[in-house]
C-alpha positions as CSV (number, residue, x, y, z in Angstrom):
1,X,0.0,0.0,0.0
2,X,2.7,2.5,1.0
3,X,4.5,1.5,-2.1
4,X,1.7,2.5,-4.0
5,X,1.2,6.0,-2.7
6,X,4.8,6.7,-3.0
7,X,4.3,5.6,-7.7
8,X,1.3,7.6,-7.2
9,X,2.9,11.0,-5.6
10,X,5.9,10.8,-8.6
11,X,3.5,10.0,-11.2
12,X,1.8,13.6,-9.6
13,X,5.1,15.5,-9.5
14,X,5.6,13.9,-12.7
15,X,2.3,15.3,-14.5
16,X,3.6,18.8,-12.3
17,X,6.7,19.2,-13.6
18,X,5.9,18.4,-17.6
19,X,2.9,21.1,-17.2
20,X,5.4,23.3,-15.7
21,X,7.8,23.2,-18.3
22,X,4.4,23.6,-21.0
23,X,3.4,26.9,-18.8
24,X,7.7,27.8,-19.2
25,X,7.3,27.2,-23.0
26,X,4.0,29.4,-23.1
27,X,5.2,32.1,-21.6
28,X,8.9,32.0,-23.9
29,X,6.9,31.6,-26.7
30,X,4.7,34.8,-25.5
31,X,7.3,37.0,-24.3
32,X,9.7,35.8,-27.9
33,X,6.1,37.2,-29.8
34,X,5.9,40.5,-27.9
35,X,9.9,41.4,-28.4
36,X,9.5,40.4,-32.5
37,X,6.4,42.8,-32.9
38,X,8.5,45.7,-30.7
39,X,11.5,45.1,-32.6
40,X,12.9,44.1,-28.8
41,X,15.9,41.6,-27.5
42,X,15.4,40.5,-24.1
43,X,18.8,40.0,-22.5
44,X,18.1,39.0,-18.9
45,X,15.1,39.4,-16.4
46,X,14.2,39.1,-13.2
47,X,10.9,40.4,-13.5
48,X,7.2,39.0,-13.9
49,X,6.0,38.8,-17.3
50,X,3.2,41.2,-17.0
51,X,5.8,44.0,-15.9
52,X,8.0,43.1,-18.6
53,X,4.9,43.5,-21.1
54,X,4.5,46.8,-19.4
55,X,8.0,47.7,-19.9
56,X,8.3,47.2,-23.4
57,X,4.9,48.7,-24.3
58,X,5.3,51.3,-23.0
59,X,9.3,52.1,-24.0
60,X,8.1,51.2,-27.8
61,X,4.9,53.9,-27.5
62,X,7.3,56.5,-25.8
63,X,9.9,56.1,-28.5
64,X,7.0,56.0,-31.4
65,X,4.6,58.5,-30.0
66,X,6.5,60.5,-27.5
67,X,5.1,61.8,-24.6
68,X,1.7,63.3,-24.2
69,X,3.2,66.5,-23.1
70,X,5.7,66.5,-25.9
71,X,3.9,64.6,-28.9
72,X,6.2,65.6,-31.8
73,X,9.6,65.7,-30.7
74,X,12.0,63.0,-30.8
75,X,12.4,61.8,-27.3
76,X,15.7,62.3,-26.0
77,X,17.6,59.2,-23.9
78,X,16.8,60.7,-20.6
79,X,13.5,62.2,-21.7
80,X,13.4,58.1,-22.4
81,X,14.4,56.8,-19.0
82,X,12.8,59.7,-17.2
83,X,9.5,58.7,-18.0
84,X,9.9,55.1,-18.3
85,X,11.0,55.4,-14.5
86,X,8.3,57.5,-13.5
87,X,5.6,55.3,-15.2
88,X,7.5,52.3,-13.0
89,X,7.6,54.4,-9.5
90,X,3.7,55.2,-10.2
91,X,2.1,51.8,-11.0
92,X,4.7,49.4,-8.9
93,X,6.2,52.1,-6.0
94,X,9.2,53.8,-5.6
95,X,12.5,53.7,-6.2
96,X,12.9,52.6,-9.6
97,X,16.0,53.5,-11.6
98,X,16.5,53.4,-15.6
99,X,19.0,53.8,-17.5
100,X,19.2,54.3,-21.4
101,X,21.8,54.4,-24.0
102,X,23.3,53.1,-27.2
103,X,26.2,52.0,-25.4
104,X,26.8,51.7,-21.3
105,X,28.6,49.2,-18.9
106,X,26.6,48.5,-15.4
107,X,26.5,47.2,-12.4
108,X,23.8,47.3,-9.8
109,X,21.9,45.2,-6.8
110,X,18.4,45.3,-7.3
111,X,15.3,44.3,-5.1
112,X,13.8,40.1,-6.1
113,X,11.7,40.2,-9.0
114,X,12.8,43.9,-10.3
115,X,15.4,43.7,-12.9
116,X,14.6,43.9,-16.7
117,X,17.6,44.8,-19.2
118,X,16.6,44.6,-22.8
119,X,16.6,46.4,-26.2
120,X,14.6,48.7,-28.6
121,X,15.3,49.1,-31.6
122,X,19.6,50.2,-31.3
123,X,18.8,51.8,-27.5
124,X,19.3,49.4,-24.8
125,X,17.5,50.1,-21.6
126,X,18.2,48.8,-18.3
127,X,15.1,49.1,-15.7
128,X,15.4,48.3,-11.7
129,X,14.2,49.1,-8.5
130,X,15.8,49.0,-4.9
131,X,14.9,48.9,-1.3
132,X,14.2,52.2,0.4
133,X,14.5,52.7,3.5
134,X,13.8,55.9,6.4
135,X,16.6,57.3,7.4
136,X,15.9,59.0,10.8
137,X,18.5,61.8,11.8
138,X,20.3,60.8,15.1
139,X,19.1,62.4,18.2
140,X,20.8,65.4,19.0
141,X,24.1,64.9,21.3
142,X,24.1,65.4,25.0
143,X,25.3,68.4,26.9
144,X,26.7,68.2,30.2
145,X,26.4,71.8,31.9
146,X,27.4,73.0,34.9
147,X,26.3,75.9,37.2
148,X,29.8,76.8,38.0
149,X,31.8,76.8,34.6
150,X,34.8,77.3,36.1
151,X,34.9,74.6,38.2
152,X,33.0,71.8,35.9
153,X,34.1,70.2,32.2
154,X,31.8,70.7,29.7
155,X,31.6,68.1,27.0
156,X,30.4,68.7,23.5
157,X,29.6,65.9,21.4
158,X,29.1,66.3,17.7
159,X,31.4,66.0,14.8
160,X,34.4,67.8,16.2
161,X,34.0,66.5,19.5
162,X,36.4,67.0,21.9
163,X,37.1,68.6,25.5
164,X,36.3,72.5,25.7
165,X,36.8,74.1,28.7
């Protein structure tokens, strides 16, 4: 009996892992379709595949259509990354960074699941987001004080600390 439940549960991981690898072959296949319409090369990602979508629709309507505010000008690389990474920061939070060019060498840590580098056309844009954190100032220093200066040390803390007298 025992034997029988352990063929059973890899015949199930079995039947798991083939429609895994089907789901994995869907979703190349999708992603491969997207990138030949947008004239786009994906070069690595560690992003999910709706986000990536969003990415490269919207970089190939910015670079087509422009901006809304700016219609008929050519968009300029930073006009490029600018809006790409405000697009980003609005629909999936803060701290998003992009970076677009024709040619650029990189080198960055990026939060799980927010990493997309790929190409348009001959710019290459690199999309990413990190942790942000609140930084809270450090409480002010203490301050010894004395009622009789003369005969008591006063400390001062602070960046040039030291012993005043």
């Amino acid at each position: 009996m025992e034997k029988e439940k352990k063929q059973e549960e890899k015949l199930v991981k079995k039947k798991k892992a083939i429609m895994h690898a089907h789901d994995n072959d869907n979703t190349v296949m999708r992603m491969a379709s997207i990138a030949i319409s947008l004239n786009a090369r994906l070069k690595a990602s560690d992003m999910p595949l709706h986000m990536q979508e969003h990415a490269l629709h919207y970089t190939r309507s910015l670079i087509t259509h422009g901006h809304h505010h700016h219609p008929s000008n050519k968009p300029t690389h930073t006009h490029l990354a600018r809006e790409l990474k405000k697009e980003f920061d609005s629909m999936y939070g803060p701290a998003w960074h992009c970076v677009i060019g024709t040619s650029f060498g990189s080198y960055v840590s990026h939060t799980g699941g927010a990493f997309f580098y790929f190409s348009i056309d001959s710019l290459s844009v690199l999309l990413f987001k990190t942790e942000v954190y609140l930084v809270t100032p450090p409480p002010p220093p203490p301050h010894t004080f004395c009622a009789n200066l003369n005969k008591c040390d006063i400390y001062m803390h602070g960046y040039d600390s030291g012993l005043y007298r």
